[in-house]
C-alpha positions as CSV (number, residue, x, y, z in Angstrom):
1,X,26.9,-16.4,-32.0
2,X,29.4,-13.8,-30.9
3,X,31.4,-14.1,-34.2
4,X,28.6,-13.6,-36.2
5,X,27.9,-10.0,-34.8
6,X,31.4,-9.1,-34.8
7,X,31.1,-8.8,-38.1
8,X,27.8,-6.6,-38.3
9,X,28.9,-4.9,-35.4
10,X,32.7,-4.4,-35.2
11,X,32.3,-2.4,-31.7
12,X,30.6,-5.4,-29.8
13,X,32.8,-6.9,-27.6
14,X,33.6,-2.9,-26.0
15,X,29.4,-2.4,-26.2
16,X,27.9,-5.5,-24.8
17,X,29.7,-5.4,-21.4
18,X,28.3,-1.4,-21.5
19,X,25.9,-1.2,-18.5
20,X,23.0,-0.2,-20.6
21,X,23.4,-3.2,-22.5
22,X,23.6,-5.1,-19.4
23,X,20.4,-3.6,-18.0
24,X,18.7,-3.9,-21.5
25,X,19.6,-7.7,-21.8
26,X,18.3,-8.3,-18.1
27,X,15.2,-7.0,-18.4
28,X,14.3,-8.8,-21.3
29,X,15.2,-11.9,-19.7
30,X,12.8,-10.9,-17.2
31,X,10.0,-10.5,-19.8
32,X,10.8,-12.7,-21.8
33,X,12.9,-15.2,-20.2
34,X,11.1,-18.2,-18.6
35,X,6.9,-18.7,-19.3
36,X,5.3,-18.4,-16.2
37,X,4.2,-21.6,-14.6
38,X,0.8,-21.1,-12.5
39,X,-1.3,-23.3,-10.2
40,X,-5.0,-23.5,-11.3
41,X,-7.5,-21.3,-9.7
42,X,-9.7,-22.6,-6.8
43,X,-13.4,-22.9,-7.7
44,X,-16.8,-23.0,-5.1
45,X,-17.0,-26.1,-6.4
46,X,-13.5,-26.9,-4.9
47,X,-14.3,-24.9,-1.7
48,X,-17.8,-27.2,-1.5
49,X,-15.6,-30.4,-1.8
50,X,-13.8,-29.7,1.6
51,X,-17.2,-29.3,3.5
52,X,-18.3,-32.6,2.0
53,X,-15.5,-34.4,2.9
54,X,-16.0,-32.7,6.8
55,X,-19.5,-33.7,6.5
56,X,-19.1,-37.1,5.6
57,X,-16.5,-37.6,8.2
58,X,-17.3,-35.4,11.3
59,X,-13.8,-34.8,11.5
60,X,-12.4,-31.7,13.9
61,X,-9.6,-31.6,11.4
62,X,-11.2,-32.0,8.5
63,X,-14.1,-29.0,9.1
64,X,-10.9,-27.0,9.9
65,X,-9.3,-27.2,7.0
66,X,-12.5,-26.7,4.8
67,X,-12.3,-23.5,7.1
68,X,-9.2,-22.3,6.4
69,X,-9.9,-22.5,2.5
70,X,-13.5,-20.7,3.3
71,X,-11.6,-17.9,5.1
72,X,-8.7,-17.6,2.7
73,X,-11.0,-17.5,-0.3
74,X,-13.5,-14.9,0.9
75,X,-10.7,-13.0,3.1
76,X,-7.7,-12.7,0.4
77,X,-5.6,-14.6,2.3
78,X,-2.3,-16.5,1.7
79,X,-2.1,-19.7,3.5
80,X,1.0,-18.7,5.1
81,X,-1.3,-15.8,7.4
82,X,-3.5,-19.0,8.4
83,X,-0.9,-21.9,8.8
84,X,2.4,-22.0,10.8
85,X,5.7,-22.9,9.0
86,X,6.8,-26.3,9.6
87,X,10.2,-25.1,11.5
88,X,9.0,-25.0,15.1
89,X,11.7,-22.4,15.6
90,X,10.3,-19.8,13.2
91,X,6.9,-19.8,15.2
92,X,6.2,-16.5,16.4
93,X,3.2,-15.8,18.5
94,X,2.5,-12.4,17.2
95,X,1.4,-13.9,13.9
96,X,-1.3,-16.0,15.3
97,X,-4.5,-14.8,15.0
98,X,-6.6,-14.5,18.2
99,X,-9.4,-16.2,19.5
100,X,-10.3,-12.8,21.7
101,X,-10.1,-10.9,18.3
102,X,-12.9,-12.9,16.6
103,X,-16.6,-11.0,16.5
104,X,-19.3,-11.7,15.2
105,X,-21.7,-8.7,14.4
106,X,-24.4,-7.7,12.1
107,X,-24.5,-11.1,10.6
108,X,-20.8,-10.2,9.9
109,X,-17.6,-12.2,11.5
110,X,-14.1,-10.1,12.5
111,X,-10.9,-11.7,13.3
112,X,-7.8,-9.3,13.7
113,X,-5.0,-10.7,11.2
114,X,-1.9,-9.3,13.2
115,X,0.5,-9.5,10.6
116,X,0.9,-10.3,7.0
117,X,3.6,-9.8,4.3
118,X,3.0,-6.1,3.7
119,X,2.5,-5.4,7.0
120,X,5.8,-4.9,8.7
121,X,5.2,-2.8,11.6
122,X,3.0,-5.1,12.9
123,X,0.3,-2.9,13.2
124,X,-2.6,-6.4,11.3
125,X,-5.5,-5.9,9.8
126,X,-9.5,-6.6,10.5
127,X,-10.5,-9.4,8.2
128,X,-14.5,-9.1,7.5
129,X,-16.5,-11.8,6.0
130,X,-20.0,-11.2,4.8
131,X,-22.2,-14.3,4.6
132,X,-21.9,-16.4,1.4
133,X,-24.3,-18.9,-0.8
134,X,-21.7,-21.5,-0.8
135,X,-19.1,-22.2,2.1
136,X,-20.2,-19.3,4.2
137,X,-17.1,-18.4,6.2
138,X,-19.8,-17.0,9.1
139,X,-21.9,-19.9,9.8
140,X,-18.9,-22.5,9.5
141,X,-16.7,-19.5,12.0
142,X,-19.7,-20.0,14.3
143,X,-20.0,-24.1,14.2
144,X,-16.4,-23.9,14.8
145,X,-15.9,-21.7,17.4
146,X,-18.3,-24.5,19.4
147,X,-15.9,-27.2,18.2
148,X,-12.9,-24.9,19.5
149,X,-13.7,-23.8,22.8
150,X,-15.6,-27.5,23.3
151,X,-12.1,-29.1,23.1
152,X,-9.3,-26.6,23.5
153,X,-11.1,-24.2,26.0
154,X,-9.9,-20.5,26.3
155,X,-6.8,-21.4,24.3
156,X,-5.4,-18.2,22.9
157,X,-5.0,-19.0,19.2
158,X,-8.0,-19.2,17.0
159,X,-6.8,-22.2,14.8
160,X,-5.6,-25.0,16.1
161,X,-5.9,-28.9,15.5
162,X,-7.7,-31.4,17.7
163,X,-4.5,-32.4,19.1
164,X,-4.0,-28.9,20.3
165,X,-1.2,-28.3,17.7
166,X,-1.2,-25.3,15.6
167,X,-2.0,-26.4,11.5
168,X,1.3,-26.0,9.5
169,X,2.1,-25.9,6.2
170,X,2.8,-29.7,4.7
171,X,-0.2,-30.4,7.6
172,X,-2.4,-28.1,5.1
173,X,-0.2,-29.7,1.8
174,X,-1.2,-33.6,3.3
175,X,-5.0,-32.4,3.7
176,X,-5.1,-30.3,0.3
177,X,-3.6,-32.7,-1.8
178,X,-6.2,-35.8,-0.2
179,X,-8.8,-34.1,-2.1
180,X,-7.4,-31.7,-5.4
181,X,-3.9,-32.8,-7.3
182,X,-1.6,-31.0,-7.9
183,X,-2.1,-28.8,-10.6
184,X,-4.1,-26.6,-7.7
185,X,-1.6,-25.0,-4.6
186,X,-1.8,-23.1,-1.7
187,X,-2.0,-19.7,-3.3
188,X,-5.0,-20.8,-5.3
189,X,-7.8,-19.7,-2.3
């Protein structure tokens, strides 16, 4: 192609290694480049699906993960805040969220989120949930805050499996992808 504009454009081998061209020819890439490729939102139907599947089961694990989609929905949450990586050496306890942090007032439930992505002072953020017509983050915080402290006690982080363990990522993937394919992912909620 090169040859072609040489001879439209005798100066082009001196102009397109110019750093304006440079930084014109990147940014259009950038635009332009690659169409973007995006998971498909989640629905309340989807939301509605994990509380089935807890109902029909009475599963500790799976009401906790129909949880964690109810509080990343109605909280804005990534999945990363609410699972752990799955390289036990990244875990860091100052990113777990708290069972002492989690209120419940004025038909209103509080948890402290103690750090997320744009937060990197560490200085978290109150997540409030209001109650909802369809997988109402309160009521389910409530029923599960029974379950917790029925089988883990005064343990100090809010989430946690039945086996104690803290959920992680390809724990959330495995669970997920039981009930939606993949044309849904974990920044859906």
């Amino acid at each position: 192609m090169q040859h072609f504009l040489k001879e439209l454009y005798p100066e082009f081998d001196t102009n397109h290694s110019h750093p304006l061209m440079k930084s014109t020819v990147r940014g259009a890439k950038k635009v332009r480049g690659n169409p973007m490729q995006r998971k498909l939102p989640l629905h309340l139907a989807h939301l509605q699906s994990f509380i089935n599947v807890a109902l029909c089961t009475s599963n500790y694990d799976d009401y906790l993960m129909a949880l964690l989609l109810s509080c990343a929905f109605y909280g804005c949450h990534q999945m990363g805040e609410l699972v752990q990586k799955n390289d036990h050496t990244l875990f860091n306890w100052r990113k777990i969220i708290k069972h002492a942090s989690l209120t419940f007032e004025n038909g209103c439930a509080q948890y402290h989120l103690p750090y997320h992505k744009s937060d990197p002072f560490f200085q978290g953020t109150d997540v409030i949930f209001t109650s909802q017509d369809v997988t109402d983050p309160v009521s389910m915080l409530k029923k599960y805050l029974r379950l917790h402290d029925h089988l883990h006690g005064a343990k100090v982080a809010l989430f946690l499996r039945e086996d104690g363990s803290h959920p992680s990522h390809s724990w959330f993937k495995w669970k997920f992808f039981s009930i939606l394919d993949h044309h849904f992912g974990g920044h859906s909620p």
